[in-house]
MIVODREN-999308 format. One record per residue (C-alpha): residue in one letter; y, z, x. Coordinates in Angstrom, 2 decimals. Example, Ala and Ser with C-alpha at 12.3 -4.5 7.8 and 13.67 -1.06 7.14 Angstrom:
# residues 2
PT type       v       w       u
PT    a   -4.50    7.80   12.30
PT    s   -1.06    7.14   13.67
END
This chain:
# residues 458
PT type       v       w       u
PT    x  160.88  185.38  -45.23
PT    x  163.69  188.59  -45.13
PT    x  165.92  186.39  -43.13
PT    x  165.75  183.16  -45.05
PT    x  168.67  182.50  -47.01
PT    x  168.03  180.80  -50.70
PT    x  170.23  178.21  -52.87
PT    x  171.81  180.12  -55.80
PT    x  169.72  179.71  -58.89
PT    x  171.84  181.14  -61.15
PT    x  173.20  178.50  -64.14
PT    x  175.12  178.64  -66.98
PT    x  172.47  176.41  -68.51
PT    x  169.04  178.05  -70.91
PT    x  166.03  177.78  -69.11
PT    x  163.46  177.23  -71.44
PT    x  161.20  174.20  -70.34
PT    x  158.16  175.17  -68.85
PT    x  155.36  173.70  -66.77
PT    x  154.32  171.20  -69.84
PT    x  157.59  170.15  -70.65
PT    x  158.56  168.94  -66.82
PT    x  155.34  167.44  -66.98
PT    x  156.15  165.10  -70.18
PT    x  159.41  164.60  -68.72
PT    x  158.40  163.23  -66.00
PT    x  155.51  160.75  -67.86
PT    x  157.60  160.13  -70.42
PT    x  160.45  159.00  -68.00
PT    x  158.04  156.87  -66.05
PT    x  156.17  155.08  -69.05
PT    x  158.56  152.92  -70.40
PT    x  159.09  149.43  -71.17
PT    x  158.05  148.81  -67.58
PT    x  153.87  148.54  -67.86
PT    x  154.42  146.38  -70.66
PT    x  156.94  143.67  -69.31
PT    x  156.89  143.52  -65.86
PT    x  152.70  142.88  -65.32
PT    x  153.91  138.94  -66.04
PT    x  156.75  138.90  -63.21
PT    x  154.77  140.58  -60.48
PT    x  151.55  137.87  -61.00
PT    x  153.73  135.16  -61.34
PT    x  155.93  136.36  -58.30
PT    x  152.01  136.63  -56.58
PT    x  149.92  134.11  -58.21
PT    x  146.81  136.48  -55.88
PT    x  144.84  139.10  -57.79
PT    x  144.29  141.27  -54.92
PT    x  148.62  141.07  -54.18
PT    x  148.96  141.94  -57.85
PT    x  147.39  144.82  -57.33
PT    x  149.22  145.01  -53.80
PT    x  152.27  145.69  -55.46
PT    x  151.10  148.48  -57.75
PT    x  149.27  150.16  -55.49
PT    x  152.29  150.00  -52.89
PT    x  154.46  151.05  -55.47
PT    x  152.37  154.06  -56.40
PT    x  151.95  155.09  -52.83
PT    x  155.73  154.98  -52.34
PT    x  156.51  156.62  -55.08
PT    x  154.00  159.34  -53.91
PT    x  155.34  159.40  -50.70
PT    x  158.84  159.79  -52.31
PT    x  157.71  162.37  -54.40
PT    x  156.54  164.99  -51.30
PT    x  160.15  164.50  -50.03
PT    x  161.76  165.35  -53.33
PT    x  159.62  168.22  -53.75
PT    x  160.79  170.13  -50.78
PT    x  164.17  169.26  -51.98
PT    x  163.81  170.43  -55.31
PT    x  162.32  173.86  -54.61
PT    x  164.75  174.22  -52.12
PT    x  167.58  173.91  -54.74
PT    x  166.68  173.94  -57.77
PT    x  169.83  172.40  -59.55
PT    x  170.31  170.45  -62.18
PT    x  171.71  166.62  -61.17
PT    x  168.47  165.41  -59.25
PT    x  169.39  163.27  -56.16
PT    x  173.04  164.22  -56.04
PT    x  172.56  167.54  -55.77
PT    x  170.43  166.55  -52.60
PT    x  172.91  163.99  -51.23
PT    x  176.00  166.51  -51.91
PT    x  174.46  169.09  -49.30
PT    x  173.25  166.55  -46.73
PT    x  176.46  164.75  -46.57
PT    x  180.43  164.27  -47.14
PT    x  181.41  163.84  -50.67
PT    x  182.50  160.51  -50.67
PT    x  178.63  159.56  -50.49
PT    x  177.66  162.05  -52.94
PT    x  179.97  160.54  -55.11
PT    x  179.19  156.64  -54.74
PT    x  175.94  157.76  -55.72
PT    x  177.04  159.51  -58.56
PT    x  179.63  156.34  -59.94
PT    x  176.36  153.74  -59.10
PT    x  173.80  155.48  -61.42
PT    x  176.70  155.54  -64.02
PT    x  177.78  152.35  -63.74
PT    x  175.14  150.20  -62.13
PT    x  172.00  151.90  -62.63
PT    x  171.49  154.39  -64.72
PT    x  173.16  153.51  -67.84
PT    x  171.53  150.02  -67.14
PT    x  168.19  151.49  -67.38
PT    x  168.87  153.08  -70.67
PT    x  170.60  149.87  -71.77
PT    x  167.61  147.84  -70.93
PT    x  164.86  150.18  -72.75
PT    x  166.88  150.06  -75.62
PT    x  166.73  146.63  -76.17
PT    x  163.12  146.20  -75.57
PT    x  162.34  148.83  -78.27
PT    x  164.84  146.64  -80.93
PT    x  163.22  143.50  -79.58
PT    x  159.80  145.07  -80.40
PT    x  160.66  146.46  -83.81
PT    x  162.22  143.27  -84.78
PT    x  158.66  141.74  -83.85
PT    x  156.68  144.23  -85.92
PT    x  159.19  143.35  -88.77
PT    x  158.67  139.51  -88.24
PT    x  162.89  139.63  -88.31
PT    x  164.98  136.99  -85.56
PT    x  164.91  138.68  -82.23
PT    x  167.90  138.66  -79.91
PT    x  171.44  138.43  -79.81
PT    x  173.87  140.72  -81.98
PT    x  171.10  142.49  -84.39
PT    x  169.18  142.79  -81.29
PT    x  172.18  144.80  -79.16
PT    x  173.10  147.21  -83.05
PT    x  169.99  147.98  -83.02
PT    x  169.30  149.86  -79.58
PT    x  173.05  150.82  -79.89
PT    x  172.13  153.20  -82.88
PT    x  168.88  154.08  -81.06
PT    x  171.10  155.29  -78.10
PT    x  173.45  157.26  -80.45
PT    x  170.77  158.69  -82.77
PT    x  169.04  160.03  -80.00
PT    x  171.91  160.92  -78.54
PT    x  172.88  163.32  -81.35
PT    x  169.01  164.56  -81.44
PT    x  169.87  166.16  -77.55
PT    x  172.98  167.53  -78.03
PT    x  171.39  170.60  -80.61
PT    x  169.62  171.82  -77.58
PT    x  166.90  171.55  -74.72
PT    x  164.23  173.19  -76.84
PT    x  164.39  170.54  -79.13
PT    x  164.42  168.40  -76.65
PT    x  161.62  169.56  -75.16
PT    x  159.29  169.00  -78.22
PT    x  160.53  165.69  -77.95
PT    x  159.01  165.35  -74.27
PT    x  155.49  166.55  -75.68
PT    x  155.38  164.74  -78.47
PT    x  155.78  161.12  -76.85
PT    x  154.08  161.99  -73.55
PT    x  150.95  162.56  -75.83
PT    x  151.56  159.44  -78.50
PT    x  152.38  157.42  -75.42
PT    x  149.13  158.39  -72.95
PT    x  146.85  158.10  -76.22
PT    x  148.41  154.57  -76.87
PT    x  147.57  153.18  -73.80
PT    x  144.19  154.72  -73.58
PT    x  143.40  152.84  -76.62
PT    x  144.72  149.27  -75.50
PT    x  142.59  149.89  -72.13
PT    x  139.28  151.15  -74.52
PT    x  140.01  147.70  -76.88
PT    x  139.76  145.40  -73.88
PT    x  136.78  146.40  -71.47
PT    x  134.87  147.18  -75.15
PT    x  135.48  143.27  -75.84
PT    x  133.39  142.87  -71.85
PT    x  133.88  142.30  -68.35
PT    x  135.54  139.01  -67.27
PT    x  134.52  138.91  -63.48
PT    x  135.83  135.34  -63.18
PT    x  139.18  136.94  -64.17
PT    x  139.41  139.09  -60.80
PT    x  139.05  136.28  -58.60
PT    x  142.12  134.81  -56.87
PT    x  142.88  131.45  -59.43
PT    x  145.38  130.52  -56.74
PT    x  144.00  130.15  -52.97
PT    x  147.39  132.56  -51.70
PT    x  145.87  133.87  -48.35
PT    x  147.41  137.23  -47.16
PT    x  150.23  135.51  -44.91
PT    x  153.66  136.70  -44.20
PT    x  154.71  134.29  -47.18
PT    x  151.96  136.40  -48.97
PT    x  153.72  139.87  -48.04
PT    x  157.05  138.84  -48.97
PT    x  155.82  138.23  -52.53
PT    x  154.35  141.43  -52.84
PT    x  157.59  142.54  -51.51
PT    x  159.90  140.58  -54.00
PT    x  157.90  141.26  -56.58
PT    x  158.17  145.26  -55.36
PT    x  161.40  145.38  -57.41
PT    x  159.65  145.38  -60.76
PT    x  156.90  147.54  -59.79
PT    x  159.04  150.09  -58.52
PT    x  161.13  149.73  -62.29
PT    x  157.48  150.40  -63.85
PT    x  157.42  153.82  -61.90
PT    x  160.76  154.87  -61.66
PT    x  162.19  157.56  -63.32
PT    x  159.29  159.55  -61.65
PT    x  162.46  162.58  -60.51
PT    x  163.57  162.63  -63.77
PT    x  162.66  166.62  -64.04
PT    x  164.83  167.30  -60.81
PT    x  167.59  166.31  -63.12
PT    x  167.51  169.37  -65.48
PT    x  165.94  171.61  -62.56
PT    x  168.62  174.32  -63.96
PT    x  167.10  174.50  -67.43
PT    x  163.16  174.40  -66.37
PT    x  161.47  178.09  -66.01
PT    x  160.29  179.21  -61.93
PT    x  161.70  175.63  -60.81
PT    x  160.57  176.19  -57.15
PT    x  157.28  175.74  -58.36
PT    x  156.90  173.80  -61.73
PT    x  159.02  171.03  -60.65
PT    x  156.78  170.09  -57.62
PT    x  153.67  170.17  -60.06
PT    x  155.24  168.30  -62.46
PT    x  155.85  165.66  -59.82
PT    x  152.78  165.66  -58.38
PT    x  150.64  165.49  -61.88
PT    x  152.81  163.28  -63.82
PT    x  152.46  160.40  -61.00
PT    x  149.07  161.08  -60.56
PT    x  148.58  160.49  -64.30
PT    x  150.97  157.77  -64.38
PT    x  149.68  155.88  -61.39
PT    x  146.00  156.26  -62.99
PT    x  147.07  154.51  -66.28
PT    x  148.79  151.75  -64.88
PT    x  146.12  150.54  -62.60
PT    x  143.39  150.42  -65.65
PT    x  146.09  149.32  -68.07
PT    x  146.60  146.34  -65.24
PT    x  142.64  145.69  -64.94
PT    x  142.51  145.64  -69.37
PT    x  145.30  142.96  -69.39
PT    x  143.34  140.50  -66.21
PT    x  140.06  141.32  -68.32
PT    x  141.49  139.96  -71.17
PT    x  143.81  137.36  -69.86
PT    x  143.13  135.89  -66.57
PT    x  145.65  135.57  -63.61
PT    x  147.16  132.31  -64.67
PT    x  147.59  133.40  -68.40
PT    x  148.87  136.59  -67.40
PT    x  151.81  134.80  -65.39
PT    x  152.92  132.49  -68.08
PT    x  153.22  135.43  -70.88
PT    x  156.09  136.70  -72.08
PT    x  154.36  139.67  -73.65
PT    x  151.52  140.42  -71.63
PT    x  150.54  143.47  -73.59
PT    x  151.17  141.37  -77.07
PT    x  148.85  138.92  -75.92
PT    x  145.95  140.84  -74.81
PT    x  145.76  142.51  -77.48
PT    x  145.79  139.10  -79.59
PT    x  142.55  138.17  -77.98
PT    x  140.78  141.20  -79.43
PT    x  142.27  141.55  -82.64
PT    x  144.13  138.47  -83.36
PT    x  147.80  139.16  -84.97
PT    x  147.25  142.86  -86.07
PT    x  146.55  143.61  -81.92
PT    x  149.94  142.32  -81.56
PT    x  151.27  144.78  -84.37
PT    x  149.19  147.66  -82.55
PT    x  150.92  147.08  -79.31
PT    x  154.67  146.47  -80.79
PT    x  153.98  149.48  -82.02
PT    x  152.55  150.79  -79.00
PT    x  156.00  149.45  -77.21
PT    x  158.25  151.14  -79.72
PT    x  156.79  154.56  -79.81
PT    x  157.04  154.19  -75.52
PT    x  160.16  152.88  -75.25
PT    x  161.61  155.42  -78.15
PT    x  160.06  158.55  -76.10
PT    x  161.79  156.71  -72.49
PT    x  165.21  156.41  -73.94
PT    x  165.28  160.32  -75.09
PT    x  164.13  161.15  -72.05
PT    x  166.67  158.95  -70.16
PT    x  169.79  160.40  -72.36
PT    x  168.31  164.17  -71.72
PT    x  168.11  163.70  -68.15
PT    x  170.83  161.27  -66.78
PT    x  173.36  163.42  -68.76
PT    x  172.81  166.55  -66.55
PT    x  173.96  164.57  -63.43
PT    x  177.85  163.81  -65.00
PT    x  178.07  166.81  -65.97
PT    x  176.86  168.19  -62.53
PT    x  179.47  165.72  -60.87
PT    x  182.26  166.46  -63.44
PT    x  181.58  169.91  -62.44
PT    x  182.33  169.77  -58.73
PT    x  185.56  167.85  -59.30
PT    x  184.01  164.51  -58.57
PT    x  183.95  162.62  -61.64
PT    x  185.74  162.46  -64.81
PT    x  186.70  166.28  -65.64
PT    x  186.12  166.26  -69.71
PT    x  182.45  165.82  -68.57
PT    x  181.84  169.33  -67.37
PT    x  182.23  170.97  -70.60
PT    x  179.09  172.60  -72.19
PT    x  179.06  173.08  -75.90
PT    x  179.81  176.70  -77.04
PT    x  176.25  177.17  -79.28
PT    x  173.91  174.80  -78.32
PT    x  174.75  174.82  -74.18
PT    x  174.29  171.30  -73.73
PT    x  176.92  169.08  -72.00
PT    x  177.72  166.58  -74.75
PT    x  180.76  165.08  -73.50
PT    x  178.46  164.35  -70.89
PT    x  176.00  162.70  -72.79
PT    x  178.14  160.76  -75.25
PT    x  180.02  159.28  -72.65
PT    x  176.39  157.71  -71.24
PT    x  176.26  156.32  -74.36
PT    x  179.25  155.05  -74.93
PT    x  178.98  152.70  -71.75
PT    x  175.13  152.21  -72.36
PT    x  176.56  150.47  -75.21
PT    x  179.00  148.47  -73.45
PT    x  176.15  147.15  -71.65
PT    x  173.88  146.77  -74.45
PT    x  176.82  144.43  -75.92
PT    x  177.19  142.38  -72.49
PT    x  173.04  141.74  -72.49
PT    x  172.90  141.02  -75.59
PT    x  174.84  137.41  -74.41
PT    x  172.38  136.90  -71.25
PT    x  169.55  134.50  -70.54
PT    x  166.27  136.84  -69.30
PT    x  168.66  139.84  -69.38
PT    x  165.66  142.65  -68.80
PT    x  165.08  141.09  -65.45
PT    x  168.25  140.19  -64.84
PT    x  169.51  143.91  -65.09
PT    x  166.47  145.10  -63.05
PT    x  167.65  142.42  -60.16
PT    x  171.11  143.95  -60.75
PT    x  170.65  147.30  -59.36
PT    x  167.29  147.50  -57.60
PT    x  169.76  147.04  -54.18
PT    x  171.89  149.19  -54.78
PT    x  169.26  151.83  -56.28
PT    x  167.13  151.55  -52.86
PT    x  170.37  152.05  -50.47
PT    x  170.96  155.12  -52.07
PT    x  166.93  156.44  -52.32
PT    x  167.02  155.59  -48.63
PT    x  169.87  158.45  -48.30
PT    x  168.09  161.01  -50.97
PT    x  164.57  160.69  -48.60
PT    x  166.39  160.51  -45.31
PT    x  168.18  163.95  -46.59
PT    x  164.60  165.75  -46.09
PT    x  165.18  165.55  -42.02
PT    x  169.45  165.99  -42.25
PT    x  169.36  169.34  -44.62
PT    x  166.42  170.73  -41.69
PT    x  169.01  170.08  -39.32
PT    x  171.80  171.44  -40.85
PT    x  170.16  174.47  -42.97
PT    x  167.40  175.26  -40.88
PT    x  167.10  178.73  -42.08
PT    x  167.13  177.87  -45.45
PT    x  163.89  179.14  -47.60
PT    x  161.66  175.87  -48.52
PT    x  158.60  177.50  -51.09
PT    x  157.06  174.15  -50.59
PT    x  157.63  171.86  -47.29
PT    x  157.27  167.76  -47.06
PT    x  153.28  167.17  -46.28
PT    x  152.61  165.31  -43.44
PT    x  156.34  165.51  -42.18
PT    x  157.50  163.31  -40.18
PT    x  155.07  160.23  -40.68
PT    x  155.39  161.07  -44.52
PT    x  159.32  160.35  -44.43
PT    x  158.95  157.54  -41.54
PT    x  156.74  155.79  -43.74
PT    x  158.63  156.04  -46.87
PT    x  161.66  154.65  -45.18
PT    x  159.87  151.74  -43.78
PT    x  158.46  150.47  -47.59
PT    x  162.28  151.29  -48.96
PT    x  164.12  149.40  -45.78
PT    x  161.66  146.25  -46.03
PT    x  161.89  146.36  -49.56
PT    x  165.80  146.28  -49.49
PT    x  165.83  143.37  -47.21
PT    x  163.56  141.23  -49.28
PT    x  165.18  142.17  -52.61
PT    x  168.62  141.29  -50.92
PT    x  167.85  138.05  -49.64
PT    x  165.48  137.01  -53.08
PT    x  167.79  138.11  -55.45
PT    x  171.63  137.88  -53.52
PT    x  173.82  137.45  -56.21
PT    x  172.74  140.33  -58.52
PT    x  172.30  142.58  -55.63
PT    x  176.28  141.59  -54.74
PT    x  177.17  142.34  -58.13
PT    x  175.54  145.92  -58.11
PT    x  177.10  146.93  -54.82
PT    x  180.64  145.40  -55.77
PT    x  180.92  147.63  -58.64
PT    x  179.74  150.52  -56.92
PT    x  182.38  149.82  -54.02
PT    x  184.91  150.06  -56.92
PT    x  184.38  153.90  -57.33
PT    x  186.59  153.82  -54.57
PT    x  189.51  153.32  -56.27
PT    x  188.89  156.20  -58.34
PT    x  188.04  158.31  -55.04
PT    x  191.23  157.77  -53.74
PT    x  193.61  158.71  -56.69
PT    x  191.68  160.77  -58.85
PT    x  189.06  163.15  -57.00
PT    x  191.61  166.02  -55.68
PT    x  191.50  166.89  -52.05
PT    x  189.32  169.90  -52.28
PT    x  186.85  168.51  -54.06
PT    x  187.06  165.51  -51.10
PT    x  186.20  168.78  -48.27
PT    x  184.22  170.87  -50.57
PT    x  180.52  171.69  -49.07
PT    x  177.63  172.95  -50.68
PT    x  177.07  176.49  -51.25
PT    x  174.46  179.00  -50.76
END
């Protein structure tokens, strides 16, 4: 251990979130509007109990599987900026920083975009007010903003925020899943309704359909994103990982077996609010309330989480000369990066605005970047084996479990799963890597030449 050499902890960021904190980050990043939308999708995309739950379970084990890479990662630098800090020390910048312009442009900012408008959608609901178009999109633009402004007086604030919502959120969803199996057990509900043998037509549905399971869990590394603000990161951010999917992955399966109880296969497929209408067969029009609210309170607690988060990685690429440079500046008192943050807004807003025209837009946007998202997880896991080849004396508190077959397998799921979701879904996929090949522009006349040859430091 004398001879190891260790990745510089030291940060001009406060760290003041603890074990807890990471922990609600990373629930309250996963629990979104996910669990309650995309249930309908994946059995429709199915039509087969047993490759409904196919997909979830895949999902969860992939995102398990994803989660012992990242954890070696993480305790081996413990940075704020989650995957680009990984992808900046495995290789040359001009990855690091397609990465970095595709969550800001494509992905990121999309997710927040899309949460946002499924909490306005939902409290327009509970107010019995017009859903959609331009009330819709002011709406989740204020939410973004609001929130916004909460962040910016500090991460101790922020972290209340994290505890607060983990525990309405997990206490929510408890109760829908109590409600349904106390209204009985629907056995014919669990049986295929539609004879879909498991064929290699079967597999490619649970693979298409993959894209909006892996949306329900994503956000899973959202703690490796403030890793510079969370206390002994070597070791809380692993745990936090490891609990928070656990606990996540738990939920979703029972929340999954309360909505078939209630609603059958064939139902389930058809709705357009699958949580909304189980909760209609227990308690008629006041279940529907319950879960709106149920959907706000999530998808309030997801978008804090997603502007507290996302933020730190601008700022980490403003920082190393590979973004816009007004992004790297921390605010004197509170030692948050602002700039940072309010410029996620800003274009979170330009695509709340652009949705807010669009047919389906929550699964279009998903569609949109789950290509380009997987090309670039492929790099952040295949990193694990590249930084053991190129740091191998590098101090790891906490090494990849089952490494190799761990990352072998992880790569298979994420390679299949990006040629399925390329071929089912072509266009939006285009559209997502198009706009990421753009950041080249920007590479080429903006990003200064050291910051083109500069390598990660010890």
């Amino acid at each position: 251990m004398k001879n190891k050499l260790i990745f510089d902890e030291q940060t001009e960021l406060e760290r003041k979130l603890g074990l807890t904190e990471t922990l609600s980050i990373v629930v309250n990043r996963i629990i979104g509007s996910g669990i309650f939308r995309t249930p309908a999708p994946i059995m429709f995309i199915t039509a087969s109990v047993s490759m409904f739950y196919g997909v979830w379970i895949l999902g969860g084990i992939a995102t398990i599987l994803g989660a012992l890479c990242y954890a070696e990662l993480v305790a081996m630098m413990p940075r704020s900026g989650g995957p680009y800090v990984f992808l900046k020390a495995a290789y040359p910048p001009i990855i690091t920083f397609l990465r970095g312009w595709a969550m800001f442009f494509v992905s990121e900012t999309g997710s927040i975009a899309a949460v946002a408008l499924f909490f306005s959608e939902n409290a327009l609901t509970a107010m019995n007010a017009a859903t959609g178009g331009f009330q819709e999109g002011i709406m989740a633009i204020a939410l973004v903003f609001i929130l916004t402004a909460a962040n910016s007086f500090g991460i101790q604030l922020s972290g209340v925020f994290q505890n607060i919502f983990s525990i309405l959120k997990v206490g929510l969803l408890v109760s829908i899943i109590a409600l349904s199996l106390s209204h009985g057990i629907r056995s014919e509900n669990f049986a295929d309704a539609v004879d879909k043998p498991w064929t290699w037509a079967g597999l490619v549905s649970i693979f298409t359909a993959l894209r909006y399971g892996f949306f329900a869990y994503s956000g899973w590394e959202g703690a490796t994103y403030v890793a510079e603000e969370v206390k002994n990161p070597r070791k809380n951010l692993p745990l936090s990982l490891f609990f928070g999917i656990g606990i996540v992955m738990l939920l979703y399966l029972l929340i999954n077996t309360a909505y078939l109880n209630l609603l059958g296969p064939e139902t389930m497929g058809a709705s357009k609010g699958v949580a909304i209408d189980s909760m209609k067969v227990v308690l008629g029009s006041a279940g529907g309330l319950l879960v709106a609210a149920a959907i706000m309170v999530s998808t309030f607690g997801n978008v804090n989480t997603q502007i507290l988060v996302k933020s730190r990685t601008w700022y980490a690429m403003a920082r190393d000369k590979l973004f816009f440079n007004g992004l790297s500046a921390i605010h004197p008192k509170y030692k948050t990066p602002n700039y940072s943050m309010y410029a996620q807004a800003a274009w979170a807003a330009v695509l709340i605005l652009c949705a807010t025209f669009a047919e389906s837009a929550y699964e279009a946007v998903i569609d949109y970047f789950s290509f380009t998202s997987a090309v670039f997880n492929v790099l952040t896991f295949a990193s694990v084996y590249v930084l053991r080849k190129k740091y191998p004396d590098v101090l790891r508190p906490y090494k990849t479990w089952g490494y190799p077959l761990t990352l072998i397998l992880v790569l298979l799921i994420q390679g299949t799963f990006m040629v399925v979701t390329l071929v089912t879904a072509f266009f939006p996929s285009l559209l997502g890597i198009a706009l990421t090949m753009s950041g080249l522009i920007y590479y080429h006349f903006y990003v200064p030449r050291e910051a083109k040859s500069e390598q990660t430091e010890l």
